[in-house]
N, C-alpha and C positions, 0 to 999 in steps of 0.2 A: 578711695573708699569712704570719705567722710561726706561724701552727697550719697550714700547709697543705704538703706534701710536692712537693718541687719535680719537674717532669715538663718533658722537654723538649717543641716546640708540637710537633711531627713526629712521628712513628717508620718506619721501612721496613719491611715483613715480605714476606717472600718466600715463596711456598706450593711443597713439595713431593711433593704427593697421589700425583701420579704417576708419580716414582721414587722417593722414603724412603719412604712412605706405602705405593705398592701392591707394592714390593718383598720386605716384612714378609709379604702374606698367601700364602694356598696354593694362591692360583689367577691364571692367567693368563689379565687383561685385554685384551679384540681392541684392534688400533689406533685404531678407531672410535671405544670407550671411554674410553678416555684423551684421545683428541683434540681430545672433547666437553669434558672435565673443563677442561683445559687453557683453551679458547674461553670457557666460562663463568667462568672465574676472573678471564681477564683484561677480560673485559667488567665483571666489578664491578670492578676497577680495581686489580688486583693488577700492578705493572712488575717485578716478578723471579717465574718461576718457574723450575724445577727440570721437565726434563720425561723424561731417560732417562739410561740407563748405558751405554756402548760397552766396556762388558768383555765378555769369551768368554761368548758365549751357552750353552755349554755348562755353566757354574757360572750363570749368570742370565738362564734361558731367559724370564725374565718382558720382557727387553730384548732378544731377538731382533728387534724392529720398530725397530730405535734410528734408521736411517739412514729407515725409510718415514714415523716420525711427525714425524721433523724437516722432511720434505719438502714432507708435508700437512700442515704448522702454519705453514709459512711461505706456502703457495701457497692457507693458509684465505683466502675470500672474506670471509668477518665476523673475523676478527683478524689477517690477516695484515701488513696495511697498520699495523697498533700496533706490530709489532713494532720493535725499534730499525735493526735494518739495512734497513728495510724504510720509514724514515724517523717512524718511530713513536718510544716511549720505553721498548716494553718490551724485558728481559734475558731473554735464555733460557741457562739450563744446562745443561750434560752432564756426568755423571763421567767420567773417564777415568782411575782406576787406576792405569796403567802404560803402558809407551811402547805397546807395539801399539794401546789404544785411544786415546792419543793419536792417532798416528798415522791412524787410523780418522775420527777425528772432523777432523783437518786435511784427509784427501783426501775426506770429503763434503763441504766448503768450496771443495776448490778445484773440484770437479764440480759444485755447482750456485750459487758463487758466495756463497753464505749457509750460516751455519751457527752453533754456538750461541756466544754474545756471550764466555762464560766454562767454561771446564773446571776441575775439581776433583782434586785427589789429596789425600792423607792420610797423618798418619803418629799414630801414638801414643808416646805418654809411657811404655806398659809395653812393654819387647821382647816380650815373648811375644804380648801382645793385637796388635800391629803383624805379627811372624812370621806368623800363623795368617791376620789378616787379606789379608795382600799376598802371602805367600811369598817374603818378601825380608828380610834385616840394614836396620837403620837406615841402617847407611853403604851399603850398594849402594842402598837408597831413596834415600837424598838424593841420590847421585851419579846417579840414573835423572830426578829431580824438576826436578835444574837441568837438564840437556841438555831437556827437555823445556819446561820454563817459557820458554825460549830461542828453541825451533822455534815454540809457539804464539805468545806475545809479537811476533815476528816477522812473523807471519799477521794480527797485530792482534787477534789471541782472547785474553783476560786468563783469567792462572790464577788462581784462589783454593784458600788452601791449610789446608785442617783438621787442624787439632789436636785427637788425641783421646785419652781418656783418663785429659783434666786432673785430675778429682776422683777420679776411680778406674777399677781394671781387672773387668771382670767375669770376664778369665781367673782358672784356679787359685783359685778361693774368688774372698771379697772382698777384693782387693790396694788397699792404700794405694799413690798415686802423689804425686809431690812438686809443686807447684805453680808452683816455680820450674823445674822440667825444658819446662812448657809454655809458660812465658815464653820460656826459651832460643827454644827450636822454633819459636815465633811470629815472633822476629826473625830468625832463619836465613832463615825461608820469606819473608820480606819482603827481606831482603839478597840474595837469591837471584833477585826479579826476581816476587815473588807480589803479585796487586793487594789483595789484601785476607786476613784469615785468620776461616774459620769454627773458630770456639772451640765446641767441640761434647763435650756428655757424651753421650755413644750410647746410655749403658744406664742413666741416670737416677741416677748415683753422686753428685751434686752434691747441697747442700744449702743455701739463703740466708745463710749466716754466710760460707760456704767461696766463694761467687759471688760475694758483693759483694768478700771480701778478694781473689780473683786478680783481677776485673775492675780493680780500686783499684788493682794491681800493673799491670795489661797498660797503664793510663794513666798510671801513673809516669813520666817523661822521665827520670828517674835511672836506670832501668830498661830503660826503650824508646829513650827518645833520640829520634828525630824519628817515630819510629813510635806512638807515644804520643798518636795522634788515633781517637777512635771510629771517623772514616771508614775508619778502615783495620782493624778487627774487627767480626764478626756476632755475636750469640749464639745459638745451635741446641741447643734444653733437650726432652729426654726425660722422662718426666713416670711411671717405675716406680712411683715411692716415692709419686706424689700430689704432687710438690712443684715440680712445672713452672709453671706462672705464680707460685709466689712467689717461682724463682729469676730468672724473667723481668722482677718487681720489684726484686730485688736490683741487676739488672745493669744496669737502667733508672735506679735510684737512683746506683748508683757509673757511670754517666755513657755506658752505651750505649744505642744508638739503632737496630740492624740487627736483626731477628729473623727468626727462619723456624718452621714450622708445617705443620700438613696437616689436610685434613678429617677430622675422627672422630677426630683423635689417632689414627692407625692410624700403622706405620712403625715402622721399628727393621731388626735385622738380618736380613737375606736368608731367606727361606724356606727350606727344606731338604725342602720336597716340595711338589711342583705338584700338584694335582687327582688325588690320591691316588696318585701316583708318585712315589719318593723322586729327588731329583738332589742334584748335589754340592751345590750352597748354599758356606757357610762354616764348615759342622762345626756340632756342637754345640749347641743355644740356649743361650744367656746366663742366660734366667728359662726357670722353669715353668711360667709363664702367657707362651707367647710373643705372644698376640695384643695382651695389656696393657700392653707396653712402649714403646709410641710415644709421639711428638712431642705438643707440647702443643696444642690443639684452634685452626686457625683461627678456628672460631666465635667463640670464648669468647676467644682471646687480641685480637681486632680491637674486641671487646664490653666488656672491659675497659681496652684502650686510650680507645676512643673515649666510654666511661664516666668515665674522668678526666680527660676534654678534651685528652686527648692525637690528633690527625689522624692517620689512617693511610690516606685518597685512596678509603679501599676503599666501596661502596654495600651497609649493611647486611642490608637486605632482600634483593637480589640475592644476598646472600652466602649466608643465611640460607634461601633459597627452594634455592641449590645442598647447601647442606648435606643438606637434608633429602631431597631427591632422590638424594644419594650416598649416604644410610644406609638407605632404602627401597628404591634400586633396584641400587645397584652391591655395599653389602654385604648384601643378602640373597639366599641361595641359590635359583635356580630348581630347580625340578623336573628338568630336565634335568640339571643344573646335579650335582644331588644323585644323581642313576641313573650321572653318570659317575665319579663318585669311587667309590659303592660298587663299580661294576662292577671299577676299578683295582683298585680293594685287594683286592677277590676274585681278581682274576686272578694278581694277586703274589704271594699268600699260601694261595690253596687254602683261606681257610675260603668256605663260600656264603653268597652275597648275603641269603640270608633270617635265616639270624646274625647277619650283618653290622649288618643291619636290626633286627634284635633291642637292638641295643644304646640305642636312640633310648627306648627304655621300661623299659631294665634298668641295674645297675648291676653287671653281669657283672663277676666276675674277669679282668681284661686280661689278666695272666699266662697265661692257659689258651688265650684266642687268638696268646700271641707260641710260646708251646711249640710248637702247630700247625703256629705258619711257619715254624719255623725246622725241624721234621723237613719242611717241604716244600719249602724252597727249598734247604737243603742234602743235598743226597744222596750216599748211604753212600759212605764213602772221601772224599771233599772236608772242605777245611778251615773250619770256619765262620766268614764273616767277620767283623772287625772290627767291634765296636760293632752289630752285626745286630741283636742282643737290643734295643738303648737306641732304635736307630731303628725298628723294629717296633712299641715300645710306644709312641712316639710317634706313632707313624702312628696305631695305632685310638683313643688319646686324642687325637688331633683329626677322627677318625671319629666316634667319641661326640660332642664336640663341636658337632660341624656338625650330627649328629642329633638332637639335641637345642634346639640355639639356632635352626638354619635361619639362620645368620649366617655369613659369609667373616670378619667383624673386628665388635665390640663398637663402637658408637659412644660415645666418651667425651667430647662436645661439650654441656655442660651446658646450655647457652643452647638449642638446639631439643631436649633432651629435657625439659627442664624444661616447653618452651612458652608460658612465661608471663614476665613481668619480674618479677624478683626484687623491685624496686621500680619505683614510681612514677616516679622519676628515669630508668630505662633504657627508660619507655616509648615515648617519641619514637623510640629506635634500632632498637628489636627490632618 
């Protein structure tokens, strides 16, 4: 025993494909889609998932079905009866941002009786990354977060409350953040009446030296005080840098046990154009690969749990047969799929489709189709707007993109692209 790296026998992971996950790409998912994702997840045995956002559909058009697919995942014939309100064991998620989508998600509850187990808000450690994200001060956030943890707790719906930021900000360059400001934030959100806190790097700022020492700090009692129990933190690792399952070891090692993930490692920050139309999103991307910024792969994270005898309830093959179904069939572009993005972008921009088209075999100057848009969509005497240029050339480098890959998101799940066990020893799983 004293060469072997201790693991607790359990771990929990909670999958969120189909709000971190398909929230990230640039197309929107029918409710059907998701539904299905949802059904098969928890048939391999996943009890938390994540399954929509009740924020204004008009910044997250990808969640305009928030109230139809909580409807139809509880009245599923093959999972509804798993659910925990439904006398089952599994959790279901919603975000809720801010008070109106609180709000939202308490009066689908009280209209059909059920509705999701837990809500989520957030705050970050940088004001500016926090400002940008929510459109609120820290202090009007907190003061919005307890009147709200209040109304839900109330209802019987637990808040959980993320922290984000901890290792770094992706505003303004690469901003260092303090480790102790997210300690603070944790115990607030818990003195406040939060049942648990996702401890969450968004944009993959985190590194295994820096994870093991906060998580080391978040189970301090000198620190925490009676919050100071893993059951009461998750950890939610983005994986930019390449270094999400070792920060996932780190945190395993300094004594946590909650995790979350998604298929294909897709997920990250909000899209900022749907199916070749720009919408508001959340400003900016973070990275210049925004497809590569996601979460660390279900596949590969249940694969190396259950590689070190660590349980996680979940049936690998069932997992394994979904993955590969979601990277074949949900992120590859159909042909229709593809005629309607180009046609968008045609129509926004006034270059033709056959250009457009051109791009899929060339490595054209983008510069020369954003010049084009921008004499087309601003006419003479109007003021050009803001950022038009930065999101224009965004737009045809994920035109190119898509013409090229025939891919919505890159699968980053090693275990079914590889297709084979790495060894001998992971053959029985895979």
């Amino acid at each position: 025993m004293k060469y072997k790296l201790s693991f607790p026998e359990r771990v929990e992971i909670g999958d969120l494909t189909v709000r971190d996950g398909m929230q990230a790409l640039e197309h929107v998912y029918s409710t059907e889609e998701k539904l299905a994702i949802v059904e098969e997840l928890i048939l391999a045995g996943f009890e938390h998932v994540e399954v929509t956002n009740f924020g204004h559909p008009k910044y997250l058009p990808q969640f305009a079905d928030a109230e139809e697919l909580l409807e139809r995942l509880f009245q599923s014939k093959r999972v509804g009866h798993l659910l925990k309100q439904n006398g089952g064991k599994v959790l279901v998620t919603a975000i809720t941002i801010n008070e109106r989508a609180c709000t939202r998600a308490l009066d689908f509850k009280a209209k059909h009786g059920v509705g999701p187990d837990i809500v989520l808000q957030m705050v970050s450690t940088d004001p500016v990354h926090h400002k940008t994200n929510s459109g609120m001060t820290l202090d009007d956030y907190w003061k919005m977060t307890e009147r709200c943890t209040k109304m839900v707790n109330e209802q019987g719906i637990q808040m959980c409350g993320t922290v984000s930021t901890i290792w770094g900000s992706p505003m303004e360059g690469a901003r260092v953040t303090d480790l102790k400001k997210a300690v603070e934030f944790s115990k607030i959100y818990l003195d406040l009446g939060a049942s648990y806190i996702e401890q969450a790097d968004h944009d993959g700022s985190g590194d295994p030296a820096r994870v093991y020492e906060y998580f080391s700090m978040i189970l301090d009692p000198d620190l925490m005080g009676k919050w100071a129990d893993p059951k009461y933190h998750l950890a939610h690792f983005h994986t930019s840098r390449g270094m999400g399952l070792a920060n996932v070891l780190a945190a395993l090692q300094a004594g946590i046990y909650r995790f979350e993930s998604t298929l294909s490692g897709i997920g990250g920050q909000p899209a900022n154009m749907i199916d070749g139309k720009l919408v508001s999103g959340t400003g900016k991307y973070y990275h210049k690969e925004h497809l590569l910024s996601g979460l660390v792969t279900t596949e590969d994270l249940v694969v190396m749990m259950e590689s070190m005898g660590v349980k996680t309830g979940v049936d690998i093959p069932k997992l394994l047969d979904l993955g590969r179904k979601f990277r074949d069939e949900y992120l590859t572009i159909s042909s229709e799929q593809m005629d309607t993005i180009v046609t968008a972008v045609s129509e926004f921009t006034g270059v033709s489709k056959d250009r457009l088209l051109g791009l899929r075999d060339s490595d054209e100057d983008l510069d020369t189709f954003v010049e084009e848009a921008v004499k087309f969509i601003v006419k003479p005497g109007e003021e050009e707007p803001k950022r038009i240029r930065e999101s224009l050339m965004q737009l045809f480098r994920s035109l190119q993109g898509y013409l090229k890959r025939g891919m919505w998101g890159v699968s980053r799940a090693e275990t079914i692209v590889s297709d084979v066990p790495p060894s001998p020893f992971l053959e029985n799983l895979l």
